[in-house]
C-alpha positions in Angstrom: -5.2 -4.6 13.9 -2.2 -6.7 15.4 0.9 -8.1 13.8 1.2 -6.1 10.9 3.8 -7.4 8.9 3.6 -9.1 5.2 5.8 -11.0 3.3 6.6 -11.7 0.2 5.5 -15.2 -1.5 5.7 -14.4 -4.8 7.2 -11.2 -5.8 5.6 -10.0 -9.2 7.9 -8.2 -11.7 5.3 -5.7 -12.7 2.2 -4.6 -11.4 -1.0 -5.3 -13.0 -2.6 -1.8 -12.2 -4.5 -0.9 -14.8 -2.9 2.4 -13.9 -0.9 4.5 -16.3 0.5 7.1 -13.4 2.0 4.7 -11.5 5.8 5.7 -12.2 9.1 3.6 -13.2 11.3 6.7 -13.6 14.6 5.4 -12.3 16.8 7.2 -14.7 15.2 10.5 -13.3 17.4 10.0 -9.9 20.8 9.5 -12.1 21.4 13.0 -13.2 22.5 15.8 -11.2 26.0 16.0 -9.2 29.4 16.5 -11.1 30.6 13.6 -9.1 27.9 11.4 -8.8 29.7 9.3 -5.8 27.7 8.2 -3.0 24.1 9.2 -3.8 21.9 6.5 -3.3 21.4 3.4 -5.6 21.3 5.8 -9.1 24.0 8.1 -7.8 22.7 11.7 -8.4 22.7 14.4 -6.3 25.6 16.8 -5.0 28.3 18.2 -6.4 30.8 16.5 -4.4 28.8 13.2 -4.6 28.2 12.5 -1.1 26.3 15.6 0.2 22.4 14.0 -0.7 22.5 10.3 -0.1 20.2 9.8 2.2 17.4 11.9 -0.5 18.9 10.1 -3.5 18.9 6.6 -2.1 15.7 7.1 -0.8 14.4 8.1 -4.6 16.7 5.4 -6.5 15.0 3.0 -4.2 11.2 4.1 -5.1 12.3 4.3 -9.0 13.5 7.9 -9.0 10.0 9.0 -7.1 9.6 10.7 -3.6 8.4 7.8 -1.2 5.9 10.2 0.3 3.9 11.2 -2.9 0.8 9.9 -4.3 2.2 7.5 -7.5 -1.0 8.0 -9.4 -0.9 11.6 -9.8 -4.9 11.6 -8.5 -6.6 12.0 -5.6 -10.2 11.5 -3.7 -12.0 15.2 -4.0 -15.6 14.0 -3.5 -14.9 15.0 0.3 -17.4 13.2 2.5 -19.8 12.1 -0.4 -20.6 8.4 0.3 -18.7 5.9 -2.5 -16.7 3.3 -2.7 -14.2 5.0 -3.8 -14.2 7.5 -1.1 -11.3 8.8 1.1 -8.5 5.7 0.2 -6.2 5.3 2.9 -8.2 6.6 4.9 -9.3 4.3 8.4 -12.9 3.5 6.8 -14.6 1.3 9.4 -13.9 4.2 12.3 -15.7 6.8 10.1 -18.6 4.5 8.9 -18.9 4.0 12.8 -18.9 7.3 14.1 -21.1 8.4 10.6 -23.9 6.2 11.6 -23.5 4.4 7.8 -23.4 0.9 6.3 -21.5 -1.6 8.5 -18.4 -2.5 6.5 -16.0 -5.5 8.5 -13.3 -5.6 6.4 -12.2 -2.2 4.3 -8.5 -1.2 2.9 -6.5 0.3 0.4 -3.6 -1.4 -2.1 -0.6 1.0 -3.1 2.5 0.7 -4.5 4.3 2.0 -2.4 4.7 2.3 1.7 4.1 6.1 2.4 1.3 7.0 0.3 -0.8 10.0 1.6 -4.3 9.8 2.4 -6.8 10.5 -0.5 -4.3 9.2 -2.9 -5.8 6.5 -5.3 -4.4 3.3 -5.0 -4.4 0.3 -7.5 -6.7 -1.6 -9.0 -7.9 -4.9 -10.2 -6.2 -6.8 -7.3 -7.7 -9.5 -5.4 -7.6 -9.4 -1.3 -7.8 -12.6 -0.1 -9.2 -13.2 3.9 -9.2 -16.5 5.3 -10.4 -16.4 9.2 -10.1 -18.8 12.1 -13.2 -21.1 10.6 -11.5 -21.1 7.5 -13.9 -19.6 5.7 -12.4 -17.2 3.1 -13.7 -14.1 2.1 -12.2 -12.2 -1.1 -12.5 -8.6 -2.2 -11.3 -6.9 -5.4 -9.3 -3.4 -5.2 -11.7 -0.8 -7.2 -10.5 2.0 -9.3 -9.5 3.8 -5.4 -7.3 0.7 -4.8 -10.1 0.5 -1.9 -11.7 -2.8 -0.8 -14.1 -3.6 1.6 -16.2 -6.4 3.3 -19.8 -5.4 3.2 -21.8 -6.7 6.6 -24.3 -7.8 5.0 -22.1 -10.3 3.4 -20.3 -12.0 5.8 -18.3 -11.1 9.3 -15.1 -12.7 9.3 -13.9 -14.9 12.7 -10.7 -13.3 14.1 -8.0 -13.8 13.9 -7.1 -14.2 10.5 -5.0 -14.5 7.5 -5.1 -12.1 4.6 -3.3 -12.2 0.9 -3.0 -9.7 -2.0 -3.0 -10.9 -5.5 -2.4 -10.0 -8.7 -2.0 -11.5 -12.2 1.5 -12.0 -11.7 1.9 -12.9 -8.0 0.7 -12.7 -4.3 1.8 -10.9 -1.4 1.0 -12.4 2.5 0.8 -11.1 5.5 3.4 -12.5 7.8 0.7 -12.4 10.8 -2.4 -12.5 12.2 -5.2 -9.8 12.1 -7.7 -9.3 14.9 -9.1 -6.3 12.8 -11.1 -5.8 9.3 -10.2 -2.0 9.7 -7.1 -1.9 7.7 -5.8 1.5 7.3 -6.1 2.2 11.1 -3.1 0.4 10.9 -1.4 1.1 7.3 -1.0 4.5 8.0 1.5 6.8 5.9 4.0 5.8 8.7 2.5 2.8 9.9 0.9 2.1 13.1 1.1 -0.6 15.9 3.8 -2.6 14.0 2.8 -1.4 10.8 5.7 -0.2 8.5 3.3 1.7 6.1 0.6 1.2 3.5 -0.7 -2.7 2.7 1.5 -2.6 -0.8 1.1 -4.6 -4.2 3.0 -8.1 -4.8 5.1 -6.0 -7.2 5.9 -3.8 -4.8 9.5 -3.8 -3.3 10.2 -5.2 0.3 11.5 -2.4 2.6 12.2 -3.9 5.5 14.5 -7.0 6.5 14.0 -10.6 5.9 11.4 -9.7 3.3 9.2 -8.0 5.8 7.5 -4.3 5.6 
């Protein structure tokens, strides 16, 4: 998948997740440090306030949460047990491939945030919107996984195209085009081939400059 990035079109204030474990604990990363100087946006941390900012800012920014861990709190186990639900974040169309299983075109996963681990569930009841170079559009819904996917049996898109994420509140675009329905090959944890990270909720924040992530 080329030209990874996504911007913002309409930035939601909250995300419609259906998800209770996804986390707004900001006041968790104001507490320790005597000093509380220069630790991040909450300014915790160190006793002479300067010692932990790059931690700190990192966790003030991600609402007193460490970027890298899994915001619902649960996790695929079913191992290599075919579902739809099965292995989010995980690059789906490469395994369906080399598995010899159902043709999926388009499969993905919705987080919250950028650096979500594999296996972590992601968010549900969004709407991915794909609109490829005929114009035709194609829309999939995030299940309980945060997982979508474009079945082949209904429908291969025409690359390139455009893709959206929705949700009650907002909508979240892609800033480019994709030559690729196999999403997570390129929303790694770290992000891949211009990727910054995960494909993230509208109410997620922007990371990177301009808007972009």
């Amino acid at each position: 998948m080329r030209a990874m990035f996504w911007t913002i079109v309409v930035v939601a204030t909250a995300c419609s997740s259906g998800q209770a474990d996804v986390k707004d604990d900001s006041a968790a990363g104001a507490s320790d440090g005597a000093d509380g100087g220069a630790d991040g946006a909450d300014g915790a941390d160190g006793a002479d306030g300067g010692a932990d900012g790059t931690d700190s800012g990192a966790e003030g920014a991600d609402g007193g949460t460490d970027p890298y861990a899994c915001s619902s709190g649960t996790s695929w186990t079913g191992g290599d047990r075919e579902s739809p639900e099965m292995h989010p974040g995980v690059a789906c169309i490469d395994c369906h491939e080399a598995r010899g299983e159902r043709p999926i075109t388009v499969g993905g996963t919705v987080y919250p945030q950028a650096h979500e681990p594999d296996d972590c569930n992601g968010i549900s009841g969004l709407t991915v919107e794909l609109t490829d170079a005929r114009g035709e559009v194609f829309t999939m819904n995030t299940n309980r996984a945060g997982n979508f996917m474009l079945d082949g049996r209904s429908g291969t898109p025409t690359w390139p195209a455009h893709a959206v994420v929705r949700s009650a509140t907002g909508e979240r675009a892609m800033g480019g085009e994709i030559n690729s329905g196999d999403c997570n090959d390129c929303h790694t944890v770290e992000g891949a081939s211009g990727a910054p990270g995960r494909i993230q909720a509208p109410c997620a924040q922007a990371a990177g400059p301009a808007g972009l992530w």
